[in-house]
C-alpha positions in Angstrom: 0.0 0.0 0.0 1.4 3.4 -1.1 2.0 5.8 2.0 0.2 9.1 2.6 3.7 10.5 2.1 4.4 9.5 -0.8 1.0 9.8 -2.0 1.2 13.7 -1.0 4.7 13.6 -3.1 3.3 12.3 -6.2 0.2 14.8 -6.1 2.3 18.0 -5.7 4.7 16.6 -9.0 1.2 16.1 -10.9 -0.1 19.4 -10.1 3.5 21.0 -11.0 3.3 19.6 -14.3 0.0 20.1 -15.0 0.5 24.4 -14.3 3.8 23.9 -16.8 1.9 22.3 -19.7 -1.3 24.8 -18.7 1.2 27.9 -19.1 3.1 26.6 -21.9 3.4 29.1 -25.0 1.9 31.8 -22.6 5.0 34.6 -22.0 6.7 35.0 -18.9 8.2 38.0 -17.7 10.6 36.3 -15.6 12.3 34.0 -18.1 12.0 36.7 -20.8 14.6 39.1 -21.5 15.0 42.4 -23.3 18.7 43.9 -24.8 20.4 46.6 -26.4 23.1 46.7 -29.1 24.4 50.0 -27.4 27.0 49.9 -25.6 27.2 52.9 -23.8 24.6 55.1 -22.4 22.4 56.8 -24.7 19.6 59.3 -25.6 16.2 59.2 -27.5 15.0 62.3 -28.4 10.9 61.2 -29.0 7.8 63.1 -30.2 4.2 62.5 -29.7 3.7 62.4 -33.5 6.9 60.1 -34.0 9.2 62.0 -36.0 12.1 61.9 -33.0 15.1 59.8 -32.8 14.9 56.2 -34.0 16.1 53.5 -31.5 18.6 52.4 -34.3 20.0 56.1 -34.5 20.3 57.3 -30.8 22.7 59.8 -29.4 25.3 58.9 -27.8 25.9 62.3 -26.2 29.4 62.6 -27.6 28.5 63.3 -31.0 28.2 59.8 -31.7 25.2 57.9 -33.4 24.6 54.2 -31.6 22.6 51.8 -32.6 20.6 51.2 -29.5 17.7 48.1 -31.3 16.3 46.5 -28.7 15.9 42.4 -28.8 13.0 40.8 -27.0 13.3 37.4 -26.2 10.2 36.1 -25.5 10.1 32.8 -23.3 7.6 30.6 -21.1 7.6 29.1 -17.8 9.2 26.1 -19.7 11.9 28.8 -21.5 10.8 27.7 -24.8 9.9 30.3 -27.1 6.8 31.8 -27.5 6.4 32.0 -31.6 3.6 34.7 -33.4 3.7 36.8 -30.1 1.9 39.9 -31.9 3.2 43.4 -31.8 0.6 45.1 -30.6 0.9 43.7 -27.3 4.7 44.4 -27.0 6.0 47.8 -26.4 8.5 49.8 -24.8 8.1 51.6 -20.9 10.0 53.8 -18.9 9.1 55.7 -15.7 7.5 59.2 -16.8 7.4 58.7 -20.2 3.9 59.3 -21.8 2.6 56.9 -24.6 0.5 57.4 -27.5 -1.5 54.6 -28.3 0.4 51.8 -30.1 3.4 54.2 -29.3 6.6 52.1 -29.0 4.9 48.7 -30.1 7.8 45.8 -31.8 8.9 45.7 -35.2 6.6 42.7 -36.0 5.4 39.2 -34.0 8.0 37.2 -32.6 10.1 34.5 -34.7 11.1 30.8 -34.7 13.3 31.6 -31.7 10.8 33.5 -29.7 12.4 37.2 -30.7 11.6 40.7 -32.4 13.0 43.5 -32.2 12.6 47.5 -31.3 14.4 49.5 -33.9 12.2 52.5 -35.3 10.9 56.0 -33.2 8.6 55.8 -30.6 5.4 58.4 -30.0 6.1 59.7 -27.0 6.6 63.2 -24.6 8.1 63.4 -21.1 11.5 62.2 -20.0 13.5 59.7 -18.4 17.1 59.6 -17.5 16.8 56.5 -14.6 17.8 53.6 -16.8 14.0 52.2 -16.5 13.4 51.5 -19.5 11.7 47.9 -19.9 9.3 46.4 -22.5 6.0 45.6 -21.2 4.4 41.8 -22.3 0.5 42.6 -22.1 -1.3 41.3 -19.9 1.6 39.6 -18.3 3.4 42.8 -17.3 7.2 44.5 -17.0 10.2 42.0 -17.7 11.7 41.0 -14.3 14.9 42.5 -15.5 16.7 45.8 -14.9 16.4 48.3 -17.1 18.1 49.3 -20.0 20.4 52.3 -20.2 18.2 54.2 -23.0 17.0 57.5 -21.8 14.3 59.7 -23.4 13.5 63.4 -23.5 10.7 65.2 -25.5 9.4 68.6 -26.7 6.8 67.3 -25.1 8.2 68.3 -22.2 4.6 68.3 -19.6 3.9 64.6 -20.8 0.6 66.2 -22.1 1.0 64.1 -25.7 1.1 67.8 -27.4 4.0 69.7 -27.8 2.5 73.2 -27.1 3.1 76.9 -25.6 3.2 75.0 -21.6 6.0 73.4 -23.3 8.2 76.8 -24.7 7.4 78.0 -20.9 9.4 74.5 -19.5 12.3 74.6 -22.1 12.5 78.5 -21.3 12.5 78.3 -17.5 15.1 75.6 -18.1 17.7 77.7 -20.9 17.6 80.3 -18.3 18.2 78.3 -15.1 20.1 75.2 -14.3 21.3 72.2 -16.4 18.5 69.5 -17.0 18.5 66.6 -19.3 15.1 67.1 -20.2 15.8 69.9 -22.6 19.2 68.5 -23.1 17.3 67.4 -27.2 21.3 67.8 -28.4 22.5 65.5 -25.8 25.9 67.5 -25.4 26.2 68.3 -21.3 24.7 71.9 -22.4 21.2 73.9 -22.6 21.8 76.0 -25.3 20.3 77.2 -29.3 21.0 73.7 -30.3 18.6 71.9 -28.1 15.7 75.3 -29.5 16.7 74.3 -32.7 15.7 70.9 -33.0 12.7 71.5 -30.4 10.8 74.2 -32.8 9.9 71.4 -36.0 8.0 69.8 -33.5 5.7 72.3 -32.6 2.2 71.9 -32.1 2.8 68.2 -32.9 0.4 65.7 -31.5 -0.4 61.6 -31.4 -0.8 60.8 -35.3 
């Protein structure tokens, strides 16, 4: 006769398997991983209406252009790859940056190998110079990992999704007060008629 321990053994190895096959092909955000092809620090200069920086073209704030694509690795609780993960429900996050709807999405669905890829601009304001940036699996969440070392500012400097007057008032206060990334758009350690110059195209721009 079988004991109850070994009974209570064999039902806690069923139910294991049974939760590995039930979330099988379903992403996990702790087996999944994100990563850059910079590698240094760099800066994204985005836009509500998407015509900033591409992720392929950052700065890298010493007059350098990096290629900072991002490669999402998408993986299950059994690390096999999840294939024909759509876009849609990919994109990029970072703490206070604002996002137009479908703003940062992937290239395309993930491949054989579980993988796609961030490479063009995003449509964005605000700005974030913590090193959160992640990629967000919906509905499953933020990838367990750190974040990458991709900041982002924007004319959209309120995080209003309109690059406006409230906005000239911001990168003013700032060309006349202390140094802050924010309206660092040049990415070159200074506020100066550099960073106004490539600000003013993107007036009164707005989610497509």
């Amino acid at each position: 006769m079988m004991s109850k321990k070994l009974l209570v053994v064999l039902s806690g190895v069923l139910v294991l398997g049974l939760s590995a096959v039930a979330w099988a092909g379903i992403p996990n955000v702790d087996n999944s991983t994100a990563v850059t092809a910079a590698g240094q620090q760099v800066s994204v200069l985005v836009c509500p209406f998407g015509d900033g920086d591409r992720l392929d073209a950052a700065q890298g704030c010493d007059g350098t252009t990096v290629n900072a694509t991002i490669t999402l690795t998408v993986l299950d609780i059994n690390f096999d790859p999840v294939v024909g993960y759509p876009p849609e429900d990919m994109w990029i996050v970072a703490n206070t940056i604002c996002l137009c709807p479908d703003g940062s999405i992937a290239d395309g669905p993930t491949d054989g190998a579980g993988q796609t890829t961030f490479t063009g601009a995003i449509e964005a304001g605000g700005c974030s110079n913590d090193n959160s940036t992640n990629i967000f699996m919906n509905p499953y969440g933020v990838l367990s990992q750190p974040g990458l070392p991709i900041w982002f500012n924007s004319p959209d400097m309120d995080c209003n999704l309109v690059v406006n007057l409230s906005d000239v008032v911001i990168l003013a206060g700032i060309y006349f007060g202390t140094y802050d990334y924010c309206a660092d758009f040049y990415c070159d350690g200074v506020i100066n008629l550099s960073d106004v110059v490539l600000f003013t195209p993107h007036f009164t721009h707005t989610c497509p």
